[in-house]
Backbone as JSON Lines, residues from 0, in Angstrom:
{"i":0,"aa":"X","n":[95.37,116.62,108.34],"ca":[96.81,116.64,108.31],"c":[97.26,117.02,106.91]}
{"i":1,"aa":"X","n":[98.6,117.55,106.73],"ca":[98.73,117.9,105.69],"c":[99.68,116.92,104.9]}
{"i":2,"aa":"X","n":[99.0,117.03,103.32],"ca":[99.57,116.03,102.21],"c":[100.85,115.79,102.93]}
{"i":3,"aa":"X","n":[101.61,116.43,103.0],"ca":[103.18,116.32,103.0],"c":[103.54,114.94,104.05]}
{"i":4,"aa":"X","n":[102.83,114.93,104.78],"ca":[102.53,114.1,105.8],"c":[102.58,112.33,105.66]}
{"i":5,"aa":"X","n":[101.78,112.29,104.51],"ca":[101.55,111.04,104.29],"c":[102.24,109.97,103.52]}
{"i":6,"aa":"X","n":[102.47,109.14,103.44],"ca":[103.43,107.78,103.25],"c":[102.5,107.4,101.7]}
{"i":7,"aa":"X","n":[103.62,107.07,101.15],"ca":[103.55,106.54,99.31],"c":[102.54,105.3,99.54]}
{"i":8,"aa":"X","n":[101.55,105.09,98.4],"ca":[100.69,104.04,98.74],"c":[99.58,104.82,99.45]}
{"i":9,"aa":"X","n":[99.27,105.43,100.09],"ca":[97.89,105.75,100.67],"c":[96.98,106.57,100.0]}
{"i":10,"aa":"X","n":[95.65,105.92,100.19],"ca":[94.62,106.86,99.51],"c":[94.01,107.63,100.48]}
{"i":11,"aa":"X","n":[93.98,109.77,99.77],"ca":[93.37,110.29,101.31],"c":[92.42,111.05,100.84]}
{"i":12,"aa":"X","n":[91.39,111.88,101.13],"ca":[90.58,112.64,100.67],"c":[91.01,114.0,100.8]}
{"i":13,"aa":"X","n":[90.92,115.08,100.31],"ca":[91.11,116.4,100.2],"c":[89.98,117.51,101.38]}
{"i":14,"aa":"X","n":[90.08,117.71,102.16],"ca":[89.7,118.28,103.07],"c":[89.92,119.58,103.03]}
{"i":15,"aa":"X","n":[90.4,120.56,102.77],"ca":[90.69,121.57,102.23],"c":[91.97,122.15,101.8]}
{"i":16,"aa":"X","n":[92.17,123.42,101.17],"ca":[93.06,124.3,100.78],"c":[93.93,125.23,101.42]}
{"i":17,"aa":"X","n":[94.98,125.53,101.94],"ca":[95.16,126.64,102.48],"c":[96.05,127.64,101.56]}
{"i":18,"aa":"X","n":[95.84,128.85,101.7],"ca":[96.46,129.59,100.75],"c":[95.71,130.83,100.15]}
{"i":19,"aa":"X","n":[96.3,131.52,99.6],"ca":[95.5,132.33,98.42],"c":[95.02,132.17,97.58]}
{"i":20,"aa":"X","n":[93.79,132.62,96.81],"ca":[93.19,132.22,95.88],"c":[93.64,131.34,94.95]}
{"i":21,"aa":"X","n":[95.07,132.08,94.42],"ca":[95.62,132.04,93.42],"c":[95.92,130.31,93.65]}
{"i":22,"aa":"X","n":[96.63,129.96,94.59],"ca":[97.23,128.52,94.6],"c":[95.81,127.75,94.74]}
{"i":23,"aa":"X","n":[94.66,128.15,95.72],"ca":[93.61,127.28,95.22],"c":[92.63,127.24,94.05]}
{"i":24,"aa":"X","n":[93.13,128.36,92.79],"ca":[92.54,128.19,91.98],"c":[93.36,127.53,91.01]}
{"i":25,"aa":"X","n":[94.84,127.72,90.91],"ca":[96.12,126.78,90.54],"c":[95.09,124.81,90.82]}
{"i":26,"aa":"X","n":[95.65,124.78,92.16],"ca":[94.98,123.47,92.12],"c":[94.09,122.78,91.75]}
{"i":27,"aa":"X","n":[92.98,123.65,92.03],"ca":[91.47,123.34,91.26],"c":[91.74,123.43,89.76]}
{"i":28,"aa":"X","n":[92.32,123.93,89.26],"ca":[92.0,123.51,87.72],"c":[93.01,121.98,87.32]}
{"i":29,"aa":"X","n":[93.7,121.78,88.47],"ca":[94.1,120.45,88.27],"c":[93.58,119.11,88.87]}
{"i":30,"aa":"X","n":[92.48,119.69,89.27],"ca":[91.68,118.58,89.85],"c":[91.28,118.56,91.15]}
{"i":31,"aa":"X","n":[92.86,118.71,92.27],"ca":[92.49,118.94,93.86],"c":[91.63,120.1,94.13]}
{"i":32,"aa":"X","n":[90.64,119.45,94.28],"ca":[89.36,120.35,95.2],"c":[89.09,119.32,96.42]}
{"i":33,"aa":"X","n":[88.28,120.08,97.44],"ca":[88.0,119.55,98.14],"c":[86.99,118.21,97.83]}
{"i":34,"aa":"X","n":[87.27,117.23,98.8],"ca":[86.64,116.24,98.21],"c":[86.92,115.02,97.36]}
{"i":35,"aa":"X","n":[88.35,115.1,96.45],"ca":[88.97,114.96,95.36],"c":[89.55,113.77,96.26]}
{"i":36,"aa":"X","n":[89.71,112.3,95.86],"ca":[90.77,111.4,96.36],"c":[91.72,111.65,95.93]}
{"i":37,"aa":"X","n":[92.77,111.15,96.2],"ca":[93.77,111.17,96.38],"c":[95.26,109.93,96.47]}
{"i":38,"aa":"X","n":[96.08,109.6,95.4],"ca":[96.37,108.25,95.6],"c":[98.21,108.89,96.0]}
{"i":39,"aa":"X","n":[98.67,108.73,96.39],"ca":[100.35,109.3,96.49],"c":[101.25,107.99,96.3]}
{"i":40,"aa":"X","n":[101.81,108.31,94.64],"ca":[102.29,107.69,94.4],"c":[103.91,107.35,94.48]}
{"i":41,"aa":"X","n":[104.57,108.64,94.93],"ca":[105.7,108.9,95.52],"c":[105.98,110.18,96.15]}
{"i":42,"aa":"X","n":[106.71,109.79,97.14],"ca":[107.78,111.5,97.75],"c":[108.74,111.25,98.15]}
{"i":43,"aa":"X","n":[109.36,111.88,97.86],"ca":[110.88,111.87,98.27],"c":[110.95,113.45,98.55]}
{"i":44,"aa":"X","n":[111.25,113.71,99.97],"ca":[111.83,115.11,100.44],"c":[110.86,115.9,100.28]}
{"i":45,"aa":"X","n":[109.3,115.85,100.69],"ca":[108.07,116.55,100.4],"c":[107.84,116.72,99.19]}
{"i":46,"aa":"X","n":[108.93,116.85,98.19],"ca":[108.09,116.69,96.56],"c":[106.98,115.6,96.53]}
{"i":47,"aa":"X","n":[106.1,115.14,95.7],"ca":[105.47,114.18,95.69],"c":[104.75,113.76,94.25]}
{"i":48,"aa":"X","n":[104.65,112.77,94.0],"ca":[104.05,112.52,92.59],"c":[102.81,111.9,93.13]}
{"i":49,"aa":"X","n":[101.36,112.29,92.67],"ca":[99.98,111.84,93.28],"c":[99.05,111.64,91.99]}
{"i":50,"aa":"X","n":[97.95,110.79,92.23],"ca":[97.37,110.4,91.06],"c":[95.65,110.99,92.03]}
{"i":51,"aa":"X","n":[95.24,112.45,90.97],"ca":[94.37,112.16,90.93],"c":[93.29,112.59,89.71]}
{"i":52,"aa":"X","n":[91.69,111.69,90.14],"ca":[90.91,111.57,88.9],"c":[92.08,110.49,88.04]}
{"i":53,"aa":"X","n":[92.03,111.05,86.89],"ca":[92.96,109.64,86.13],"c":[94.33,110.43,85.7]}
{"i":54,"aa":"X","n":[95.03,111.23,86.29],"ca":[95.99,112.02,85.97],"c":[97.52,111.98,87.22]}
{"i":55,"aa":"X","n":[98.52,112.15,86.84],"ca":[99.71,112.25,87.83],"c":[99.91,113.39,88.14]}
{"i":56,"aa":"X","n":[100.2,114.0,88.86],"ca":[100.71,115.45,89.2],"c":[101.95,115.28,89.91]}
{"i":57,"aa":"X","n":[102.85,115.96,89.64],"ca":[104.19,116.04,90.77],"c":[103.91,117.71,91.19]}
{"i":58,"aa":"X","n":[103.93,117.55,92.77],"ca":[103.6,118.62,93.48],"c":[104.89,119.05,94.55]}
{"i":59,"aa":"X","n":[105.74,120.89,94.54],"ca":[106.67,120.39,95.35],"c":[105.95,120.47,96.89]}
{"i":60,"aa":"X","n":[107.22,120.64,97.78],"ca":[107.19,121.08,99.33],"c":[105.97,121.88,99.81]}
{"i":61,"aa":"X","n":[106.1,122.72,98.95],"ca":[105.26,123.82,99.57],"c":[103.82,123.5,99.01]}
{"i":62,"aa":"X","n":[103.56,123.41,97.97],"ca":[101.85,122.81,98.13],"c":[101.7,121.77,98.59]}
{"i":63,"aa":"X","n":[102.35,120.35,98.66],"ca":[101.48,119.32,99.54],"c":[101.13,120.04,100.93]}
{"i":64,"aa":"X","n":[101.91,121.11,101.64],"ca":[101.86,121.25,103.13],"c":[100.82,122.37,102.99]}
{"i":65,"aa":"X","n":[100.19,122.82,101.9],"ca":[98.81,123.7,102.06],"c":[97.78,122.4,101.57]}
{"i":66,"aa":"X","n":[97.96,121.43,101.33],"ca":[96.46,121.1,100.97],"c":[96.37,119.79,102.19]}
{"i":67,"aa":"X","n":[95.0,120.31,102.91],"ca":[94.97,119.12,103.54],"c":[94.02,117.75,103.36]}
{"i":68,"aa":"X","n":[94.33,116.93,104.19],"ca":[93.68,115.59,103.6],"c":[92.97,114.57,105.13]}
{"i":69,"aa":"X","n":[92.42,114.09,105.01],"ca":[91.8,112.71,105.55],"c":[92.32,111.58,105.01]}
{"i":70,"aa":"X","n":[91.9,110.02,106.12],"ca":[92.0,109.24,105.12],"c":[90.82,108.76,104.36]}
{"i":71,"aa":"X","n":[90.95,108.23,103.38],"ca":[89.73,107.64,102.31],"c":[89.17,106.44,102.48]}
């Protein structure tokens, strides 16, 4: 299912990318690769602020709904 999906508080795993290179090589140098947990620490309106490895990212609309996730 995709990030966008999921409720503040949950930890999910990264299951893959969708997109063009470009946005999955964007992500990957910020950490989301597949595999990568995942903590979502807020969203409001598909924006989202997520903690992962030991870092925050605020991500808008449109990438949480390309990267998808499991739960952890």
């Amino acid at each position: 299912m995709p990030l966008a999906m999921i409720a503040m508080g949950a930890r999910v795993r990264v299951v893959s990318i969708h997109g063009a290179d470009s946005v999955r090589k964007h992500l990957g140098s910020l950490g989301v690769v597949a595999g990568a947990v995942i903590v979502v620490h807020q969203s409001t309106g598909g924006n989202m602020i997520i903690g992962v490895h030991d870092s925050r990212l605020a991500i808008n609309e449109d990438l949480s709904k390309r990267i998808m996730v499991e739960m952890a």
